[in-house]
Every structure is written in C-alpha cells, then in structure tokens.
C-alpha positions, 0 to 999 in steps of 0.5 A: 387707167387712173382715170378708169378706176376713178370713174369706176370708184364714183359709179359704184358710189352713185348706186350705193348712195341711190340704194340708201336713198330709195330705201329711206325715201321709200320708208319714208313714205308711211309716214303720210298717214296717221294709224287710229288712234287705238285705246286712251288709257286714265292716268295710271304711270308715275314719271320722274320729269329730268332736265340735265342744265349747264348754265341754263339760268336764261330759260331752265324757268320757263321748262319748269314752268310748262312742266308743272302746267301740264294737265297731268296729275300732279301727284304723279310726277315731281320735277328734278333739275341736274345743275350739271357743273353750273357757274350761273344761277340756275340751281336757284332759279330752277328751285324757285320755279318749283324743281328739285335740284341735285347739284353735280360737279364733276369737271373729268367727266362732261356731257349730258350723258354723264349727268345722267348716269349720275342721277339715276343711281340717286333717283333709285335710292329715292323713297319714291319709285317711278314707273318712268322717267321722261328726260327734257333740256333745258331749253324745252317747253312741253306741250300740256297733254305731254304726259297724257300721251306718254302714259297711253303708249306706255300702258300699249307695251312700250318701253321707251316713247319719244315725243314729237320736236318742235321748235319754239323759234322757228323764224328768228333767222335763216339757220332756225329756219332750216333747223325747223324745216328739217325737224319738221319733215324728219318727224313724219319721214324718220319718226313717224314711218317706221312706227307705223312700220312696225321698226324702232323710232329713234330717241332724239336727246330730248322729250322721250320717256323711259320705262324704269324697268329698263334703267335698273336692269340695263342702266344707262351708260350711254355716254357718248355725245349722241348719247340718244343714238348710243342708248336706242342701239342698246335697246334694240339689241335687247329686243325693244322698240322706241315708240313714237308719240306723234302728238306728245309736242316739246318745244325745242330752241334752234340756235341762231348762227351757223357757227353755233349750228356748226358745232352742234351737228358736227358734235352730233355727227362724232357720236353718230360715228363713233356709234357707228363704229361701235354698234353698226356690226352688231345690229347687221348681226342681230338683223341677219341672225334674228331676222329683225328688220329694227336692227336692220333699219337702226344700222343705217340710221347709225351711218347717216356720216358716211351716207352724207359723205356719199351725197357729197361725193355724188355732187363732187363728181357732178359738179366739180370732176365734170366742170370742164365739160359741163354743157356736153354732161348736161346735154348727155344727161338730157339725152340719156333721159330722153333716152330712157337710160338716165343713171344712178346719179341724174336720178337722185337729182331728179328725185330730191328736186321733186321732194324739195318742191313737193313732198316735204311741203305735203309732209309739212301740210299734214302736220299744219306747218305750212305757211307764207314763212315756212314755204319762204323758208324753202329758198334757204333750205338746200344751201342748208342742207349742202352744209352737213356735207362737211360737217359730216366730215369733220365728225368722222374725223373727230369721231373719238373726241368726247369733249361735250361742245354746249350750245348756248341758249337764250330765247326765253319764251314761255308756252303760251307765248309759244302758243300765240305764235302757233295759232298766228302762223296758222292763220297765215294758211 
C-alpha cells in the first residue's frame, strides 16, 4: 500500500513538473526572433541614475564612470550614490567619480530594498523632478546607448522597462561561467518571449528604469530580499506591464565561488518564496477574474522554488528509489520509447537533453555569444544547474528570514576594458 501511494504521489509530480515545463518551453520559444524595432524617439525623459552601494569602494567608480559616458544628454540625468551603511570609502571615491552621494545609516533595517524606500522620499523633496529613475548595483557597468533605449520604451507607454544582463566576467571561473550561460539563455527565454507575447517582463534587481509616476502613487515598498520580484507583482496587480529593452546592455559581475554563488541564490530563492507566499493567490485571482494572462505567467514565475523542488523530486525518483533496479528501469524506458508510450518523466530527460546540446547554444547564437568558451562552458553547466536543487530548498525553508547576505565584489573593470573583451570572444566564432 506504502509503496502504492508513493508511486502514485511521484507520478502525479512527474505530470505536474511536464506541465510547467511544456509551458515555459513553449513561452520560451518566442523569444527566438526579434520584433521591428518600431519608432525611435529624440531624447525627451529625464532619469535619476540610483546605485544602492555597501562597501562597494573596489568597483562603485567605474558604475559612475560608464554612467556619466553614456551618450545620452547630460542635462537629463544626475547620478546619485546611497552609501547604504558603509565602513569603507565609497561614499568618497563615489563623489570623486562625479555622484552625488546620500549617505544612510540605518543597522535595524538592512537590504537593498530599504535603501530605496529611503532615497526615494529624499529624491521627491528634491528641487528637480524626474520623469524616471533607472536603479543599477554597484558593481554594473551600462552600455552607452543605455538610456537611449530606456527613453524609447518609455515614450511607447511603458512604465517600468528592464534592460538586458550581462555579464563583465564571464570566464574568471566555472561558477561565472555557468552564471553567465543561464543569464544569457534566460534573457531570450523568460525576458524576451513574454514581450514579444505581449505578458510582463520581470524586473531583475538591476538595470530597469521606472516611471516617476508610479513611485509617488504606489511607492516602493518592496523590501524583501527579492525586492525585483515583490515590486513587479505590485505592478502587475495595478494593471502594468515590465517592459523588455533587449539592447539597453548592463554589465553584471558573477561571483566567483560556489560558496559565494550559494548564498546569493539561496537568498534569491527566500524571497522568491516568501513572495510566493504572499502575491501567488493574488495574481491567480486577478488572472481568473480579469482574464489577464500577466498575472497568470507572473504567478508561476513566483514559484519557480517549488518548480525546482519538483525537477528534483523527478531526479529522486530517477536515480535514487530506482537505483536497485536501474538497467531493467533503463531497458523499460528504451522499450516504452520504442513502444510509443514513453512517461511524463523519460520525456523531460529527452527534452532537456535536446535543450542542453541545441536550443539554449541557438538562443546563445542569435545574441553573439557563442564561442570556443561559451560552448566549453556547457560541460559544467548541468552539474551547475543540479545545484539549485538544494538551494531551492534551503530557501523555502528560510523563506522568512529577511537578513540581507552581501555579495562581495571585486572585479574592477571599466566599460572599455569590458568591451575589448567582447569583441576578442567575438572573434573567437
């Protein structure tokens, strides 16, 4: 009977876990092409360019460097640092780069999201209004025609845009290397797809501007550790769409350990869960109620913990309850595909090992970023991916812990040391 129920139990979790996947494989699939352009519009928003920065004193020159490069005019936009309770020198060297620097210290309440709430009630008591405020980390460097892009979506009715993420070291090791391959894919797959769709982009922490007029109506108040994720639910709910602006480029820095990679997805995956917790039932609501398919597509965005769970329940049951039996499981899953009868779960192998060594290179391809590295960088990739796995669980877990973990970064490059890179890997085709 026990070992009935247990059969049944990871059966029903094979066909839930191939739902989902057909459904984000099949979204996916739009992100392969680009739509035209349509109208370019001359220089008319005004931004407020926000860093947030916490002990960012190695790189927070070089984001205020590329910023104030930008080929954007310059009298519309001013660059603002949050020192957000600093021990190091970045407050000076951020003012020396050209910012201006709001120094806080507030020890209660830690993270980014805090930071700005707080700024944003000093940027409305300003004597300058701005049309949008564009947020970047510290460790960013943005591409020149950043802005450019970020005033045409604005100008088509956005009003929230994220930019495309990169990465500025996407080689140093195996972790930045499998960070990189999974921004990459995920930019065409989750980013791109759903505006061509006509869904909600999400915004990813970084490089994504906001329209002013949603800040002082709905404020921020986004303060958990996804605080990305919590504040693209809020505008989902009240009607808006995230934009995507696919060639609004920043530069991100990966860490460089797994440790390091470990506590900055298992942070992502508390908030992710304590979000779900919070915004999942309200979404389905207002997709069953208005018929909105953002909502829909933005509720399961919100559970990717649990979808993860459910891949690694699948493998469990692959490769672990099975493991006695493993040549007759195999030589029945041969027969049943032969057969024309193949599961829920043989299926999904079939169809991530199709992804794995076709369509997430094609996806790299389109974007320019295949190469002799990138392509190597594959071998690693899957042993990457498994990681997420127990990450995933270890955020649920901890999904009401709120203490902010920082990442620590290093890698001082500059745009055009970053560019020369590019154009070296390019030649690598």
């Amino acid at each position: 009977m026990l070992l009935n129920l247990i059969y049944v139990l990871f059966k029903a979790v094979g066909l839930i876990a191939a739902a989902l996947s057909i459904y984000h494989l099949s979204v996916s699939l739009f992100g392969t092409y680009r739509k035209n352009r349509g109208k370019r519009y001359e220089p008319n928003k005004s931004f407020a360019v926000l860093i947030a920065a916490h002990n960012e004193a190695a790189v927070v020159g070089n984001v205020v460097k590329s910023v104030n490069e930008m080929n954007y005019p310059k009298e519309l936009f001013d660059v603002f640092v949050i020192a957000d309770n600093c021990t190091d020198n970045t407050a000076a060297i951020a003012r020396d780069a050209g910012a201006k620097v709001h120094v806080r210290e507030n020890r209660k309440e830690k993270g980014k999201g805090f930071a700005l709430d707080w700024f944003f009630d000093r940027l409305f008591k300003l004597d300058r209004d701005y049309d949008a405020v564009v947020v970047l980390d510290a460790d960013n460097l943005v591409s020149r025609n950043f802005l450019f892009e970020m005033n045409d979506h604005l100008m088509r009715g956005y009003h929230a845009v994220q930019g495309y993420l990169d990465s500025k070291n996407p080689f140093d090791t195996a972790i930045t290397a499998s960070y990189s391959l999974e921004f990459w894919i995920s930019n065409r797959m989750l980013k791109l797809s759903r505006h061509n769709l006509g869904l909600s982009s999400q915004i990813s922490g970084t490089g994504f501007a906001v329209d002013t007029m949603i800040l002082r109506k709905y404020g921020w108040k986004a303060n958990c550790l996804v605080e990305d994720l919590e504040f693209t639910c809020k505008l989902i709910l009240n009607g808006y769409k995230v934009g995507w602006a696919h060639d609004a480029v920043i530069y991100d820095e990966k860490p460089l350990t797994l440790k390091q990679s470990v506590a900055q997805r298992r942070r992502w995956m508390q908030g992710y869960a304590d979000v779900f917790s919070r915004y999942f039932l309200q979404l389905m609501k207002k997709a069953i109620k208005d018929k909105d398919l953002a909502a829909f597509d933005c509720a399961l965005y919100s559970a990717q913990p649990y979808y993860l769970i459910l891949i690694g329940l699948n493998l469990v049951n692959m490769y672990v309850l099975n493991i006695g039996v493993a040549y007759a499981k195999a030589a029945e899953m041969y027969l049943d595909f032969r057969a024309g009868t193949v599961g829920p779960i043989m299926w999904l192998l079939i169809v991530y090992a199709v992804i794995q060594t076709a369509y997430f290179p094609y996806l790299m391809y389109l974007d320019g970023k295949l190469n002799l590295k990138s392509i190597l960088s594959f071998i690693v990739f899957p042993f990457y991916s498994l990681t997420w796995i127990p990450v995933a669980i270890l955020g649920i877990i901890h999904k009401d812990s709120k203490e902010w973990v920082h990442t620590k970064h290093v890698r001082s490059l500059d745009l055009k040391q970053v560019e020369e890179k590019i154009v070296k890997r390019k030649e690598m085709l």
